[in-house]
BALOBA-1460 file (C-alpha; in Angstrom, 3 decimals):
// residues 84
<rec num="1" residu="x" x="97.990" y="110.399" z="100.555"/>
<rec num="2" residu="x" x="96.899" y="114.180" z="101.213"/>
<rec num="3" residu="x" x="97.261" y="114.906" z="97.809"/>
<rec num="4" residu="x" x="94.798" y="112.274" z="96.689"/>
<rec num="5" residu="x" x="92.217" y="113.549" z="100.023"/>
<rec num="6" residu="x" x="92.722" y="116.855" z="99.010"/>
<rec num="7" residu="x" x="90.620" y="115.635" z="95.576"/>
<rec num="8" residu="x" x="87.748" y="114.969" z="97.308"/>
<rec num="9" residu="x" x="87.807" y="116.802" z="100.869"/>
<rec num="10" residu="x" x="87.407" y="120.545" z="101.538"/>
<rec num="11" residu="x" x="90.520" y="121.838" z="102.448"/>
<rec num="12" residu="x" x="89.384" y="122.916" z="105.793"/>
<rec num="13" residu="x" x="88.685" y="119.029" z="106.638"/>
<rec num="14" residu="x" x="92.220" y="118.325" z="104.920"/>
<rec num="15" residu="x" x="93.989" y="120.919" z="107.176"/>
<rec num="16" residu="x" x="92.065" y="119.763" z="110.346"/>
<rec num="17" residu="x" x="93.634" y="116.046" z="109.454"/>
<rec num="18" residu="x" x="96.768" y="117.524" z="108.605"/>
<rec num="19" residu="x" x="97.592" y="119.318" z="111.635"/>
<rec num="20" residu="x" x="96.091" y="116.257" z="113.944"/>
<rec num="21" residu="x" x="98.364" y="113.932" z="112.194"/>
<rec num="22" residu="x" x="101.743" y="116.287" z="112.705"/>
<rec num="23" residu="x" x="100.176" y="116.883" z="116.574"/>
<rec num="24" residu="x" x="100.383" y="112.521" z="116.594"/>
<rec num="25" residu="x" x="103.559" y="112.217" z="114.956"/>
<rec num="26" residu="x" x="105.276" y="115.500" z="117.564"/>
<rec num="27" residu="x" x="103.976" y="113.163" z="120.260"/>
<rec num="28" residu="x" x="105.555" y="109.799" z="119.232"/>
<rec num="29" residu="x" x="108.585" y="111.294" z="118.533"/>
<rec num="30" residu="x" x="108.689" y="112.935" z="121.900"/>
<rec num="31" residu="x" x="107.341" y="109.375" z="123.703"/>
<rec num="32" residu="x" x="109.707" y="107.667" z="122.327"/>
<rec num="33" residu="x" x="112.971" y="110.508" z="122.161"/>
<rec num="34" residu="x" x="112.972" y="112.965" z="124.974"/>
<rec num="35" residu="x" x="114.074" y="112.805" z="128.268"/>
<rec num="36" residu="x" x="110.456" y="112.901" z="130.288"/>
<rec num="37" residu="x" x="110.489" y="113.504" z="133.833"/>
<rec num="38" residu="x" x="107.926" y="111.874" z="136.430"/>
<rec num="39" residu="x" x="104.957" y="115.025" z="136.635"/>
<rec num="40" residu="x" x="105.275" y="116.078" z="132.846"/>
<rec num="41" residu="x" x="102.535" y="115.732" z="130.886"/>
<rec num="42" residu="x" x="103.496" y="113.279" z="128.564"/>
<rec num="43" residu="x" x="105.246" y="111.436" z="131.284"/>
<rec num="44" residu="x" x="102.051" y="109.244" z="132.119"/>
<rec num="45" residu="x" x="102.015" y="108.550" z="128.716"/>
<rec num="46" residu="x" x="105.793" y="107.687" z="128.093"/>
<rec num="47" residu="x" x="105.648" y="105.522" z="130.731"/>
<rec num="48" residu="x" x="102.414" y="103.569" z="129.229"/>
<rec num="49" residu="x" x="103.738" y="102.863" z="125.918"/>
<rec num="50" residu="x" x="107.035" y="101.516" z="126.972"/>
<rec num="51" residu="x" x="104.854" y="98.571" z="128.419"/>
<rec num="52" residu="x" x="104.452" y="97.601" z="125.008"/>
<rec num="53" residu="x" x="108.414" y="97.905" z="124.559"/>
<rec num="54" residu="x" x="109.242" y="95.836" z="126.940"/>
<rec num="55" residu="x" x="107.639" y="92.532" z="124.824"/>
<rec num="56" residu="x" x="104.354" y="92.969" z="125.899"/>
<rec num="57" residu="x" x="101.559" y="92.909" z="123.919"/>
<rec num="58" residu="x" x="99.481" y="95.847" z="125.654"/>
<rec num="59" residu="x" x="99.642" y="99.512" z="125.275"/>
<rec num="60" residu="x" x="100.088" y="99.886" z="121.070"/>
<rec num="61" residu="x" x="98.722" y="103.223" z="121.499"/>
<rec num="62" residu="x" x="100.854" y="106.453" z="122.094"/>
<rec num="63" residu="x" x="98.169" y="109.108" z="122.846"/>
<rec num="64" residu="x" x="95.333" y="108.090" z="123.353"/>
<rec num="65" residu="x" x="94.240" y="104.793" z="125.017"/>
<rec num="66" residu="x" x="90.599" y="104.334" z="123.519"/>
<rec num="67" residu="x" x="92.056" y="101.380" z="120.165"/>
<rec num="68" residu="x" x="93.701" y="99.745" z="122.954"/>
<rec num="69" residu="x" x="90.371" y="99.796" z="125.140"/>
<rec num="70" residu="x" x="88.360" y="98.613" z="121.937"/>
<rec num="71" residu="x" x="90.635" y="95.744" z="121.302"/>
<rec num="72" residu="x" x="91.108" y="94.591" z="124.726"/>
<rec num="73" residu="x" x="95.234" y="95.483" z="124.891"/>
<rec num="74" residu="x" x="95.154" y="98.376" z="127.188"/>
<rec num="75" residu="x" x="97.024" y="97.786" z="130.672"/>
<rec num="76" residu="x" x="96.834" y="100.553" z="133.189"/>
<rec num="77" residu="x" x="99.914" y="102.022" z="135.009"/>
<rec num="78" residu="x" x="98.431" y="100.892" z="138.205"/>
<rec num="79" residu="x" x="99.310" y="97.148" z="137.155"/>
<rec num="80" residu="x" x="102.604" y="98.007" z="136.372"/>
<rec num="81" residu="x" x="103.365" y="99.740" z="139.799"/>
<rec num="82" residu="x" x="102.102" y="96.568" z="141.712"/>
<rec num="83" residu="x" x="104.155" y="93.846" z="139.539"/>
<rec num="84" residu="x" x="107.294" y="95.604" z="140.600"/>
């Protein structure tokens, strides 16, 4: 796919893409592999996307929460605090 963007993009747009793409992908991976604890910075955000783990259909995103605001499937962590 970057080979066929790299036809018709300057390759300072391509890189920009490039490196926000490996910057998403090192962020799932870590979500969904690492050992988090509570106060890390991707903590908040491990915690959010395992909503959508557990069967719900809420939460889809991994970082950032502005697709799930559009489409009506964000849940904040606040509701999950108070259902337990």
């Amino acid at each position: 796919m970057f080979g066929a963007l790299f036809l018709v993009l300057p390759a300072g747009v391509l890189a920009g893409l490039a490196l926000g793409y490996l910057a998403y992908i090192a962020a799932h991976h870590a979500v969904h592999h690492w050992r988090i604890a509570p106060g890390h910075l991707l903590y908040g955000l491990k915690i959010r996307h395992a909503m959508h783990h557990r069967g719900d259909e809420v939460n889809f995103g991994v970082i950032t929460t502005a697709w799930d605001r559009v489409f009506g499937t964000y849940r904040p962590l606040a509701a999950v605090r108070t259902a337990q």
